[in-house]
N, C-alpha and C positions, 0 to 999 in steps of 0.2 A: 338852707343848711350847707356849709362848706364839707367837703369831705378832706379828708386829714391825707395827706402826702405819703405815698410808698415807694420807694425804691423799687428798681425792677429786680426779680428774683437771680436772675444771672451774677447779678453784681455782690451775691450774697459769700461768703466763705465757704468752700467745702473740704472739711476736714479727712486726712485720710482713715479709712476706717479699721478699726483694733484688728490685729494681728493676733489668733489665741493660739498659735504654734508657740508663743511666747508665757502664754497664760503657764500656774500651776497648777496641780492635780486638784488642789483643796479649792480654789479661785473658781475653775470650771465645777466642783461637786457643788460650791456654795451657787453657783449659775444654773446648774439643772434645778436646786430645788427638791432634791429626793426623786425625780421623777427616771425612769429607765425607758432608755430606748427600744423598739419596739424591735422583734427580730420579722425578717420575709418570713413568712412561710412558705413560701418556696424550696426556704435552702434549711435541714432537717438538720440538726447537729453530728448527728452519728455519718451521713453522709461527708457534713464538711472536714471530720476529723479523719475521715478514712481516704479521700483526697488529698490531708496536707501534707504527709509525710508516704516515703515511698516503700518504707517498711510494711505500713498497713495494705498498700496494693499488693505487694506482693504478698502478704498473709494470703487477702482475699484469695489472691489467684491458687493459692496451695490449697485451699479450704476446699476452692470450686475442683481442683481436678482430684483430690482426694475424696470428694462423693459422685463425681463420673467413674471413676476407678474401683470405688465399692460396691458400686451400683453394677458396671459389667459383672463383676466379680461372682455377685450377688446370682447376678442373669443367669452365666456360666455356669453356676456349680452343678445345675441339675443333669450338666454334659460330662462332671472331671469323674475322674475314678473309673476303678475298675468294674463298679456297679453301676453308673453312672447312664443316665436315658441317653437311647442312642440319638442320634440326628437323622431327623427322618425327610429324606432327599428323593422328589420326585422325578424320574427321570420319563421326559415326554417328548420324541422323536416327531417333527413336522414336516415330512413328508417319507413317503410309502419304500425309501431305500436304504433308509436307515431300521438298524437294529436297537434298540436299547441297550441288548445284553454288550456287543461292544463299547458302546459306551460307558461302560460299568467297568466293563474288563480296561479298556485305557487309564479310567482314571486309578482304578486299584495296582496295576503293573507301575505307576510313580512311588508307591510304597512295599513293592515285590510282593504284593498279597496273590495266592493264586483263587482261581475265578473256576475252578472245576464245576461246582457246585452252583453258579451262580444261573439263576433260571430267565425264559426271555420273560416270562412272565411272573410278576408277583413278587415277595421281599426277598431279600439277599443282605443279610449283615455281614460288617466288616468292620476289624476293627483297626485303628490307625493309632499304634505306639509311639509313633512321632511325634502325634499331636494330642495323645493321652484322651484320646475319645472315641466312639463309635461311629460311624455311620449305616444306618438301615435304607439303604436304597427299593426304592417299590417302583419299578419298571410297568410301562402303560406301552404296550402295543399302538402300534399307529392304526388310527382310524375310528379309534374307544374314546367315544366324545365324554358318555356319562364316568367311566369308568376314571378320564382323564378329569372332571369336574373335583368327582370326589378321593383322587390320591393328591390334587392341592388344596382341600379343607385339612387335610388334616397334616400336609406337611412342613417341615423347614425351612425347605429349602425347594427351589425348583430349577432342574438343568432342562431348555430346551437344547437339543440336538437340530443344528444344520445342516443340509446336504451344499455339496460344493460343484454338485453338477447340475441338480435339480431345486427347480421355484420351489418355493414355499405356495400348496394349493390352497384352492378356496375355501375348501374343508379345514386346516391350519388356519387359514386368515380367522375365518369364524371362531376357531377354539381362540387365539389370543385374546380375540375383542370379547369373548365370554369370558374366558377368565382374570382380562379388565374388571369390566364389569362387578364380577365375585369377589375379588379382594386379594389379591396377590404376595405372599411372603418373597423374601428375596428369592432373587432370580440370576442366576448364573447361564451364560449362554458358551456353548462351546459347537465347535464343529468337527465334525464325523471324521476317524481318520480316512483318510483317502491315499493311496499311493501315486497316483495317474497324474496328481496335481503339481505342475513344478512350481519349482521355488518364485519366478519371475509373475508369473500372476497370481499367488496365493495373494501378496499383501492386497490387489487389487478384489479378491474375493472378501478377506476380511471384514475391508472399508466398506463392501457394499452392505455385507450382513449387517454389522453394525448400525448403518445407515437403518434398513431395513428393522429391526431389531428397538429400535432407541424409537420409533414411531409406538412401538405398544408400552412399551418400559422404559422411560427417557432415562431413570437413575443408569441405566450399562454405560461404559465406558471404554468395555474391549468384550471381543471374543475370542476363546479358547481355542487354539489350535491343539485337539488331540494327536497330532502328528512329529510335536515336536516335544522332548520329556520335560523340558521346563513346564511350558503350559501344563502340562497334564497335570506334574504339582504344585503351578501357581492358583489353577482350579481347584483341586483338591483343600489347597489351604483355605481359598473363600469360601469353602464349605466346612472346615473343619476347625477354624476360629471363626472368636466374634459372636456376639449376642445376634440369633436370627431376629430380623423385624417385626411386630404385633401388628395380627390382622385385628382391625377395631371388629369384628360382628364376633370375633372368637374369644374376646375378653369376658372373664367371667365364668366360663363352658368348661365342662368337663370333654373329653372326647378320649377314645382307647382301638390303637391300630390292632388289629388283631393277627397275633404271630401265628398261634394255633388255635384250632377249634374244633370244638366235639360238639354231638350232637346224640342225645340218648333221651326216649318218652319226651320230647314235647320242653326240652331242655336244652339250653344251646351253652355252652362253656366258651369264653372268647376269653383267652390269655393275652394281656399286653400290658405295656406301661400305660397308667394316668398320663396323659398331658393335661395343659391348661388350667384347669383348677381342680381343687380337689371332687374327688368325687363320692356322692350320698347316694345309698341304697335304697333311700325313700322318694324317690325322685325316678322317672321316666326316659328310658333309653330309646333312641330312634335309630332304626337302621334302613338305610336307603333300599329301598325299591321293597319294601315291606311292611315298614309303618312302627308306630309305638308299642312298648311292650315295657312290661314289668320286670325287677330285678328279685330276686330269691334269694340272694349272699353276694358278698362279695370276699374271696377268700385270698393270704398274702401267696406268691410264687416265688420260689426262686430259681435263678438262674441258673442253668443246666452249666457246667462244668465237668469234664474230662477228670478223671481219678478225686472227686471227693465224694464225699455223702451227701446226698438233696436232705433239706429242711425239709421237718415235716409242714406242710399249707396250715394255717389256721385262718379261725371266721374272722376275718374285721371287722364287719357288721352284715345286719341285717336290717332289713323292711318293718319297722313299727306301725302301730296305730295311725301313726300323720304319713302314712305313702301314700302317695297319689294313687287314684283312682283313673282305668280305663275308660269311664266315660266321659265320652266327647261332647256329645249333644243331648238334648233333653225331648224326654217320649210327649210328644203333645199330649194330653188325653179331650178327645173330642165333646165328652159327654161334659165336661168340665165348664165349657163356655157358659156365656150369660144369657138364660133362661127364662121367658117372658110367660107371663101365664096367660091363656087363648081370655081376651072377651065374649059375651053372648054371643054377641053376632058372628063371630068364627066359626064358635061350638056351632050355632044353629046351620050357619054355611056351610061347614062341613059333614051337618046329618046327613042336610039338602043335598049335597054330594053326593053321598054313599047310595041314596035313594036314585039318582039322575040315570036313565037308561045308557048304555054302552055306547059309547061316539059309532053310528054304521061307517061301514067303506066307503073311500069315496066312489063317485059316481064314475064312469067312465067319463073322459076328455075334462078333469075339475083336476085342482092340486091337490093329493090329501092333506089333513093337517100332522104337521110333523109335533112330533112328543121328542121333548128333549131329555136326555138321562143328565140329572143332577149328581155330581160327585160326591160321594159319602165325605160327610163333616161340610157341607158346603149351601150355605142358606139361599134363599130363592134372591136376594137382592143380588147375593154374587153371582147367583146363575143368568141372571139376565146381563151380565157382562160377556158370555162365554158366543162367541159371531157363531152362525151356521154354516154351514157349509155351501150354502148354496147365495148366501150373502158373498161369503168367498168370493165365489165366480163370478156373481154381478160386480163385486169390487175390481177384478184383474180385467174384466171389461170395458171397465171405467177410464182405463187406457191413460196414464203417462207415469217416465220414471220414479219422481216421487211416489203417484198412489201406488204402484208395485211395490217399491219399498216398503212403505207402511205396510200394506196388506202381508207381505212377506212376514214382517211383524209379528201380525195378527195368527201369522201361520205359526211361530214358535210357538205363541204363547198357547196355543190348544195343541201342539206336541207336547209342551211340557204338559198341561192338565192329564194329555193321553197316558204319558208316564206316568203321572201320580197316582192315576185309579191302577196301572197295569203293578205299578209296585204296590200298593194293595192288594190286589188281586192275590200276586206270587209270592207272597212272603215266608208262604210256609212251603215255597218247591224249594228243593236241592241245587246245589251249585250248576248240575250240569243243565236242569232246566234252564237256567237265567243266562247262558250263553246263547249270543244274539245268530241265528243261523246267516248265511250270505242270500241276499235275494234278487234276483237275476232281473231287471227290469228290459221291457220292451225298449224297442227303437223309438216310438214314439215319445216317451219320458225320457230316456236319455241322450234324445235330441232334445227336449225342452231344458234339462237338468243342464246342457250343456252351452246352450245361448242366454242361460240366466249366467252359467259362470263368465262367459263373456262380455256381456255386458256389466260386468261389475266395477270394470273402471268407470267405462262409461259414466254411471249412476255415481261414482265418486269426485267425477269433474261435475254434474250437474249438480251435486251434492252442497260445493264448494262455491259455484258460481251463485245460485240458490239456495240458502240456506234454508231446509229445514220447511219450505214449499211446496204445499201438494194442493191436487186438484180435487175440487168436491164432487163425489161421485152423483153421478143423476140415476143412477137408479137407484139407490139404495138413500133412504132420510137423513143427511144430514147429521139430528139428533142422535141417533142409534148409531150410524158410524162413528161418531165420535163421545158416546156415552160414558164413557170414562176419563174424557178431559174435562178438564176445569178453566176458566178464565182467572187472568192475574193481573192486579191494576197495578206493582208495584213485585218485579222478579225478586229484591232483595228483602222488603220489608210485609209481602202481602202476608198473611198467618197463613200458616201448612202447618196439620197437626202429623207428625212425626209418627203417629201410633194407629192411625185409622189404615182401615183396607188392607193390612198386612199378610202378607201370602204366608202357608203354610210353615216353608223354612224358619222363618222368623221365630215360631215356637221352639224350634228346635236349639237357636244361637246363643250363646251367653252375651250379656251387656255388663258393660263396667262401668259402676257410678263414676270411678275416677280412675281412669287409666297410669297417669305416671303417678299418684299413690300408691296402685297398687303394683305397679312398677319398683317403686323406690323399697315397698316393703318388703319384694320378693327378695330383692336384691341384700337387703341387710338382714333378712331372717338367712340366708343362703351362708354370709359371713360370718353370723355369730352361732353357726352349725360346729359343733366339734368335729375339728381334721382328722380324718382316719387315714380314709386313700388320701394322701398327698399326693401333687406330682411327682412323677417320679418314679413312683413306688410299683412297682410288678406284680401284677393280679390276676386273679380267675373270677370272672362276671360271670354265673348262673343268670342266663335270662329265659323267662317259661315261657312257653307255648308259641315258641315262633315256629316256623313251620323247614320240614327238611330240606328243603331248595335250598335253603338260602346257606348251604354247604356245600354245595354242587358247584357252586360259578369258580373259576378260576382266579379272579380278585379278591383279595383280602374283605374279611369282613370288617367293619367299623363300627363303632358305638361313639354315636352322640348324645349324651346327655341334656337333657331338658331341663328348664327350669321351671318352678311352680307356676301350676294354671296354663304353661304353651303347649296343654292335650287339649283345649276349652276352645272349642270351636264358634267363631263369631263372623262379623262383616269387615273384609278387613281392607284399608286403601292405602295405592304405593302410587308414587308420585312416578310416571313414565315418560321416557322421550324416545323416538321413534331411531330406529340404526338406521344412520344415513347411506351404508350399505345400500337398504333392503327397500325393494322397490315396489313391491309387491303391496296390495289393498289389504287392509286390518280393519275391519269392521267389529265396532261390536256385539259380541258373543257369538267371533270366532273362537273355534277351539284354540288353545294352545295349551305348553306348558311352561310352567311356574316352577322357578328354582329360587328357593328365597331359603337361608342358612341351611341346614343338612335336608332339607324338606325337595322332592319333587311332585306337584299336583296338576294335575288334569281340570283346567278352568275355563268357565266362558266366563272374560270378566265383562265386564262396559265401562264408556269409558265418559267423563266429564270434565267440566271446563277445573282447572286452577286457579284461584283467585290469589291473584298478587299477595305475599305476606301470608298466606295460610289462612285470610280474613272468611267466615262464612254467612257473613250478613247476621241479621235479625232472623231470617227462620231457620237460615240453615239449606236455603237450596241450591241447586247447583245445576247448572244448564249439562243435558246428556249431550253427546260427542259421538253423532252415527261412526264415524271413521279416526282413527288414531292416525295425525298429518306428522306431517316432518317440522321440524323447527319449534313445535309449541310441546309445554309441559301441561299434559292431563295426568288425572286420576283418575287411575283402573281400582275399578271396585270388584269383590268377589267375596266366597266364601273359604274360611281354609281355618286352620289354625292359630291361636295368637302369637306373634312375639315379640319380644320384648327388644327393645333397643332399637338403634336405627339399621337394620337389615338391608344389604341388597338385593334387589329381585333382579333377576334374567327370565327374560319372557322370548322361548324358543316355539315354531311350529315346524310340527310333522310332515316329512317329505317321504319319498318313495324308498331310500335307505333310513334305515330307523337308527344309525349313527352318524346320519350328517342334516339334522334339524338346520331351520334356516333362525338365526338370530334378527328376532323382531325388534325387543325395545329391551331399556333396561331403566332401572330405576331405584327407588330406596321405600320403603315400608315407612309409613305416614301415624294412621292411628287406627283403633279397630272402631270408629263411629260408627253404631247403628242406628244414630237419627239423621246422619246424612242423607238429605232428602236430593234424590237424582232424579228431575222432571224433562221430560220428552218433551218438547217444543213441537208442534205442529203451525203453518202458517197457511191459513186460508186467504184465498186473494182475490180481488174483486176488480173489475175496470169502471173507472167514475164515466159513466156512460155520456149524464147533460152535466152541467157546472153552474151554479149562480153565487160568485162568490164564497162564500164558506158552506154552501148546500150543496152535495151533489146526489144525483142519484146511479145507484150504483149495482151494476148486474154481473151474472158470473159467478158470485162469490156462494148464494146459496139457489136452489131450483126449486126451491115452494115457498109459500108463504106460512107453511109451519116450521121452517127452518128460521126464518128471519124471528118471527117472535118468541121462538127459544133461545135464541143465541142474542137478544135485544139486550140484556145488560152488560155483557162485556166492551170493554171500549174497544177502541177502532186503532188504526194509525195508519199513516204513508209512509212511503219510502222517504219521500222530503221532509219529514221530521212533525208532520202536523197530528194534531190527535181528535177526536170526536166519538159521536156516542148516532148509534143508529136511530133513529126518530120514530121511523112507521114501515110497514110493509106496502109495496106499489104491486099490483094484479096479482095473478098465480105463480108467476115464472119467477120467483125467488128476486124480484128487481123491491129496492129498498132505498128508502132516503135516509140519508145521514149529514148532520152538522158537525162541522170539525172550528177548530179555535183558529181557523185563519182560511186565508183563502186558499183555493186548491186551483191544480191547473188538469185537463185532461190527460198530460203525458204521465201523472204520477200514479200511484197505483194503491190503491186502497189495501190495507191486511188488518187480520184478526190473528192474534196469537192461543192457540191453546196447550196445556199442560195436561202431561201424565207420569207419574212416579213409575219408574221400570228398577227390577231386581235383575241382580245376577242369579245364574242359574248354578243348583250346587256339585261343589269340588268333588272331585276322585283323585285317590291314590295314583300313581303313573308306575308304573312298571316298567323294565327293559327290556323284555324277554321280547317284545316283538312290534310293530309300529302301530298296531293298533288294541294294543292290551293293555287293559286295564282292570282295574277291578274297584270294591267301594271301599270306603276311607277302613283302615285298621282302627284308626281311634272312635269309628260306630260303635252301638253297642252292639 
């Protein structure tokens, strides 16, 4: 077959192609076909239109500064007029040669106000016709750490005071970094006038304040020289315009500074304006260093004025049917538990009992047999967890820093049991019974008392190098030391039931099925409450039954208002990181205190790992944390009150002045989980003694051979990563063979991991009155 001749394609014509700049509208519609082009979605019609023309940018921009300008407006009013809430200005002196009250007096002489009347301590209003507002200044003495905490909860504005011949101490270092930590409204920094200071190095002292200064508060920019009368009313004016800044944990909160206050039968009257949000008389007041309390009325005030007639007060409201209730925790009742009916054979064992002759004495040079007291409400399985005392001492024996530790442990946890019968016991003594007297110990014990505190780094660096590695004692079984742990084949997914072995407290705590439910509900039933007290508004809070001290301190009283359910005392955890300050050993259930919104409580928390993202596995457990380290974020677990929102904690411990606590960690308030399961790790250790391949036999680890076949189902592992399962027990002397999934060499070191759920121990009220006073939670029953 021939094939037919083609020309090469090159040689073919190519025509230029149609031009439709030329085409008409109808040519191109009859070309499309009815079909319409597609638009981006990227590009929004209303955006391209307000883009193309320069009329609409500029609309926009009027729009946007026309609700910036409404919105201050908005902010402001509750400062304009002549009724108008004052601005309430903290003035907090940082180091010991400054006065406050001149600081008050400088800045008031910019506007000729006189200052006769104006106290070093406590409020001073003023009012500023220049700027058509008030200010109430509330002066903190230097050295008032609590006092200083709580006149920046509830204030405006904060003026620290510099000295210009004197550092800023470490006592000052510590309050900025706390009141970091807590939440900071704007801040004004000025310096103390001084005479002595010439002109040629002031600017040099500024610069360094400033410097100084801008490390705790970066937003500063300049600091006020009271020495010169512009400053004094350039300062003045940054406090007397402008919308003051929102602290986030105050959103929402009602709070009331209190101007005056009475106190008559078990009644306390606190006059002041509402801040922050309106405030409900069916809802719970907190006053620091005193605890929760009920409201009785809330009645309107008005302001005192020179030649008119005072308005008569009336009721704004009152306390209904839906007020919260003072109780915090719930009465366990013992007899209520789950009740087995005895079998024959009990009945019959226990006639057999009653019939059994009296145990005689022991013999001379024999041990007696010891009778242990079981704690009322507490069943015989629990009582066999409760160590002896003479277990004790064979444990502290047993000789190395781990087993101390542990044992130490062991030592709280039957102080605490000792507390629970002794608060049984004294329930029905009087206050002055349950004051703890002072008990003078011998030389002997506080030479011991005082080489355990020394050695506490110590045990912090072995701690650290060794995680979580103790030695198994030889006198004491193995089994029974460690009857309370458990083996886990898997930390994340092994089963841990959440509800078993739960210590007494637990009865007492509230659980919430759904925390931000019942969050989101407080929060909108709070909104859709009829406004009575608005902010703003000038009152007389009736709150009952607080006690007369708390009229005696020379500091303003306060009222914080609570919101529904933060009386309801549960398990509560805050994400912590350590003050790189503070150099000092944190162990947990070291004392400290707990400063989380208007709350200060007296906690031993503990402390555990953070799992990246908030993630808590399948059970839910979480490795305990003997020591709170520097650089990593734990969670401190404890008992306390709930609250709502993301709160800051400051976590301070008590020193030998009880106004210059050391600032430990700080953090934010997480969720109130009461199935957060916190397990204690313990690691027993073994030397692979012979080696055959993936056998080895392995001594050390337990010292009988009824240890080895109790502990036979839990796996094994190395340090090198291999894992196995015990096989058999070899002689008496606790020597044992074990197969692991690979070979093993002699230098690695055989372990066994075991587990135990540990509690916090519960919160107290904290008090100021003195460094080691305290007393129990107000919101008890």
């Amino acid at each position: 077959m021939v094939e037919a001749h083609h020309h090469r394609p090159t040689l073919k014509q190519q025509n230029k192609p149609f031009k439709s700049k030329h085409a008409t509208k109808s040519s191109l519609k009859e070309a499309a076909k009815g079909k319409v082009p597609r638009e981006s979605p990227k590009a929004s019609p209303s955006s391209k239109a307000a883009a193309q023309t320069r009329l609409n940018r500029r609309n926009n921009a009027k729009q946007a500064q026309t609700l910036k300008r409404n919105a201050l407006v908005s902010a402001t009013r509750l400062f304009n007029g002549v009724d108008g809430a004052p601005r309430i200005v903290a003035v907090i002196p940082l180091t010991e040669d400054i006065s406050p009250r001149s600081a008050v007096s400088c800045l008031a002489e910019a506007l000729d106000v006189p200052t006769d009347d104006c106290p070093d301590q406590g409020i001073w209003k003023m009012r500023a016709e220049r700027f058509k507002t008030s200010l109430q200044f509330l002066s903190v003495p230097y050295k008032q750490m609590y006092a200083a905490l709580d006149a920046c909860k509830v204030a405006d504005y904060v003026v620290f005071v510099l000295s210009s011949t004197i550092e800023v101490t470490p006592w000052g270092d510590t309050l900025l970094r706390t009141l970091q930590a807590q939440g900071l409204p704007d801040v004004v920094t000025v310096l103390a006038p001084n005479d002595n200071l010439d002109g040629k190095s002031r600017a040099g002292v500024l610069k360094s304040l400033l410097s100084f200064i801008q490390y705790f508060v970066p937003s500063q920019t300049r600091v006020f020289d009271m020495h010169t009368a512009a400053d004094r009313l350039n300062a003045l004016r940054a406090l007397a315009e402008g919308k003051p800044a929102d602290v986030r944990w105050r959103e929402g909160r009602a709070w009331v500074l209190g101007e005056s206050t009475e106190w008559e039968d078990g009644v306390l009257k606190v006059t002041g304006v509402v801040r922050g949000a309106p405030l409900a008389a069916n809802r719970l007041v907190h006053i620091p260093n005193y605890g929760d309390f009920q409201m009785t009325k809330i009645m309107s005030a008005s302001i005192p004025k020179s030649g008119k007639m005072e308005v008569e007060p009336v009721v704004l409201c009152e306390p209904n049917d839906d007020a919260d209730s003072l109780v915090s925790s719930n009465d366990p009742d013992d007899m209520a538990n789950e009740q087995t009916w005895p079998t024959e054979e009990e009945m019959q064992g226990s006639v057999g009992a009653a019939t059994d002759p009296v145990i005689p004495d022991a013999k001379e040079g024999t041990t007696p047999k010891v009778v242990r007291r079981i704690p009322k409400g507490m069943s015989e399985y629990q009582a066999a967890w409760i160590i002896d005392e003479d277990e004790e001492e064979d444990g502290d024996d047993a000789g190395s820093g781990g087993e101390d530790e542990e044992m130490g442990d062991v030592q709280e946890e039957e102080e605490e049991m000792q507390d629970l019968i002794a608060e049984e016991d004294q329930e029905m003594e009087t206050d002055s019974r349950r004051s703890v007297a002072f008990q003078d110990l011998d030389n002997e014990e506080e030479a011991k008392q005082l080489e355990t505190w020394r050695n506490r780094k110590r045990e912090e660096e072995d701690d650290l190098m060794f995680p979580d590695e103790i030695d198994t004692p030889k006198d004491i079984p193995a089994k029974t030391r460690f009857q309370r742990f458990r083996g886990m084949r898997s930390f994340r997914t092994s089963p841990w039931d959440p509800f078993e072995n739960l210590p007494r407290d637990y009865a007492r705590i509230f659980q919430f099925e759904d925390f931000k439910r019942t969050e989101r509900g407080v929060r909108r039933r709070a909104n859709e409450e009829p406004v009575i007290a608005e902010p703003g508004t000038r009152v007389t809070v009736y709150v009952r039954d607080v006690p007369q001290e708390a009229t005696a301190t020379a500091n303003p009283v306060v009222l914080f208002a609570l919101l529904q359910h933060e009386h309801k005392v549960s398990v509560l955890n805050f994400t912590v990181q350590r003050n790189t300050e503070y150099d000092g050993s944190v162990r947990s259930k070291d004392p400290l205190i707990l400063c989380v919104g208007p709350r200060r409580l007296r906690v031993n928390p503990i402390y555990s790992q953070h799992t990246r993202g908030g993630g808590k596995g399948a059970n839910n457990v979480h490795k305990f944390e003997r020591y709170l380290r520097h650089g990593a974020t734990s969670v401190a677990t404890t008992y306390g009150p709930v609250a709502f929102g993301k709160q800051p904690s400051v976590w301070l411990r008590e020193t030998d002045d009880p106004q210059a606590p050391h600032l430990v960690a700080t953090g934010t308030f997480l969720n109130p989980d009461t199935t957060r399961i916190v397990a204690k790790r313990v690691v027993l250790t073994g030397h692979p003694f012979k080696v055959h391949k993936k056998t080895a036999t392995v001594r050390y680890m337990f010292f009988n051979a009824e240890d080895v076949l109790y502990f036979k189902p839990i796996q094994l592992h190395t340090k090198h990563g291999r894992t196995g399962h015990i096989r058999e027990s070899l002689g008496t002397h606790g020597y044992l063979k074990a197969h692991f999934d690979g070979p093993i060499t002699q230098m690695d070191t055989v372990c066994m991991s075991l587990y135990k759920r540990v509690f916090p121990k519960w919160a107290q009220l904290w008090k100021e009155e003195g460094p080691r006073s305290s007393e129990n939670m107000a919101m008890e029953e």
